[in-house]
Backbone as CSV, one residue per row, in Angstrom:
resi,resn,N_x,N_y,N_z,CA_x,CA_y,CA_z,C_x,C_y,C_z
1,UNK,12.169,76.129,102.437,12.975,75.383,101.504,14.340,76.047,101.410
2,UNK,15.625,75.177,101.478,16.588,75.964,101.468,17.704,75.455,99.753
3,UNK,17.950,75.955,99.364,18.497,76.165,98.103,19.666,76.584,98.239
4,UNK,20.560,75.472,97.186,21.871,75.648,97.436,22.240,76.729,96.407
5,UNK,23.030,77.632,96.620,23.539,78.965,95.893,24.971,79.240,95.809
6,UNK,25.418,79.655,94.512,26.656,79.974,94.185,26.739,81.517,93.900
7,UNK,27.692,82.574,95.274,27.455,83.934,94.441,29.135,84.469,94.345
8,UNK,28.809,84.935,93.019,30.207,85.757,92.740,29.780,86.715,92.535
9,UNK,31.063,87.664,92.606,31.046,89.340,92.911,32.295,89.546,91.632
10,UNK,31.537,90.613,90.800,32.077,90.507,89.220,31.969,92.153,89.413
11,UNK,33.078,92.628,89.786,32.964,93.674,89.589,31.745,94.431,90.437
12,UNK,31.320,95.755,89.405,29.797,96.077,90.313,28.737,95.493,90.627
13,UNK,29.225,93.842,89.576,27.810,92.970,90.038,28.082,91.919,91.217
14,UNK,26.685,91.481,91.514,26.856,90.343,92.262,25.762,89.292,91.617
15,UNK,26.435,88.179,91.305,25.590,87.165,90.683,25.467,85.949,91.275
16,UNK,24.840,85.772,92.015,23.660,84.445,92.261,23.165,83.826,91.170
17,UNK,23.673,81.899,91.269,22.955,81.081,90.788,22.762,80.052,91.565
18,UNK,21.428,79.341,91.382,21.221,78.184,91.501,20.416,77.069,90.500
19,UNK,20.760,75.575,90.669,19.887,74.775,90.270,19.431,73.908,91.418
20,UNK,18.290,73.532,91.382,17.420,72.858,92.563,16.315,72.330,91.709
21,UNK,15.992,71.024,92.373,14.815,70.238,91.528,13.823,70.296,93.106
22,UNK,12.346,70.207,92.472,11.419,70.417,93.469,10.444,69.281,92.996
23,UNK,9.280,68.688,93.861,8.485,67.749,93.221,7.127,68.452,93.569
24,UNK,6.236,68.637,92.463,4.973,69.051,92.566,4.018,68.322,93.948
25,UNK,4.192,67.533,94.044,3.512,66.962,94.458,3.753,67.419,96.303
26,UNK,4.776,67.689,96.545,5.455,68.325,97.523,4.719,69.589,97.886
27,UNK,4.091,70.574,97.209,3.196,71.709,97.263,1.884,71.308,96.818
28,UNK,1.251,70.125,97.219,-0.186,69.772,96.892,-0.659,69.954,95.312
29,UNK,0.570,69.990,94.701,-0.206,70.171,92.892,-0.284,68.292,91.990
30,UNK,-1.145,68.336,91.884,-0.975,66.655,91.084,-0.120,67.046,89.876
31,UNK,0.780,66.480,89.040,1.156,66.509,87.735,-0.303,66.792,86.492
32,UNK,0.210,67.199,85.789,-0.805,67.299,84.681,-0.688,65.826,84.053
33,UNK,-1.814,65.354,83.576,-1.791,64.270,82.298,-3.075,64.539,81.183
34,UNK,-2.543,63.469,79.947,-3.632,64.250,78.813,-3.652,62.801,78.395
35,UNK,-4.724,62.920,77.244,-4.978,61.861,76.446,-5.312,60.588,77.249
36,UNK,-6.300,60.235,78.114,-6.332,59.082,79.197,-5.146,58.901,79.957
37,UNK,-3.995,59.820,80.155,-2.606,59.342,80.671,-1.977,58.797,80.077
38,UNK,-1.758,58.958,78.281,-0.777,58.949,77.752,0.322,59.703,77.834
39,UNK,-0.259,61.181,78.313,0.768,62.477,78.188,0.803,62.265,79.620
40,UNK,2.037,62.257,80.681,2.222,63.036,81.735,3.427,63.829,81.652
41,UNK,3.215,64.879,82.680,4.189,65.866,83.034,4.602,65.596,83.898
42,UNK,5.890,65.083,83.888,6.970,64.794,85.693,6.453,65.245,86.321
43,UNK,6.645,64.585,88.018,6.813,65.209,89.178,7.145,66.107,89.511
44,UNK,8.905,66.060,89.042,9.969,66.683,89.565,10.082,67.469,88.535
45,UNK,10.423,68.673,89.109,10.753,69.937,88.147,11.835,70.413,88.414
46,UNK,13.030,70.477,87.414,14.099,70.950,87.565,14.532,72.265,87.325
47,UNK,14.810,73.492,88.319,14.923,74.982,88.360,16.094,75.598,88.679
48,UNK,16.596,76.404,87.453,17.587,77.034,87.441,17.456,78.619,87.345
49,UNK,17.768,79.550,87.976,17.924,80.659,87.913,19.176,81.507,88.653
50,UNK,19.507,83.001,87.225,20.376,83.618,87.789,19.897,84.722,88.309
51,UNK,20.180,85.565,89.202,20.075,86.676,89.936,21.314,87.883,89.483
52,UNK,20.974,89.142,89.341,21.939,89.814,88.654,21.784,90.967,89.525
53,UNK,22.596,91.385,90.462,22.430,92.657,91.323,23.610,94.109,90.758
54,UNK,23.246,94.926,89.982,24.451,96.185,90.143,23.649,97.271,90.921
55,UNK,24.949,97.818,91.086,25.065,99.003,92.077,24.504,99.895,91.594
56,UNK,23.379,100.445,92.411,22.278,101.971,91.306,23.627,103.294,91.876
């Protein structure tokens, strides 16, 4: 899977972000549902994370 990434260099850091949406169903997981399938939980899951690297 390739993920689009934004990195800036802040000084001693280097910071990586991304957002990327993925669909469960894509990695063999069914969605959850509750209550006879009143409740479902999307497909698609939308994922954001930052990455924070300083210099030891």
């Amino acid at each position: 899977m390739t993920v689009p990434t934004a990195i800036e260099r802040n000084g001693e850091q280097l910071v990586v972000t991304a957002l990327f949406s993925v669909n469960q169903s894509d990695f063999g997981i069914t969605p959850l549902s509750g209550l006879g399938g009143a409740v479902q939980v999307a497909n698609t899951l939308r994922v954001r994370m930052r990455l924070v690297a300083r210099k030891a």
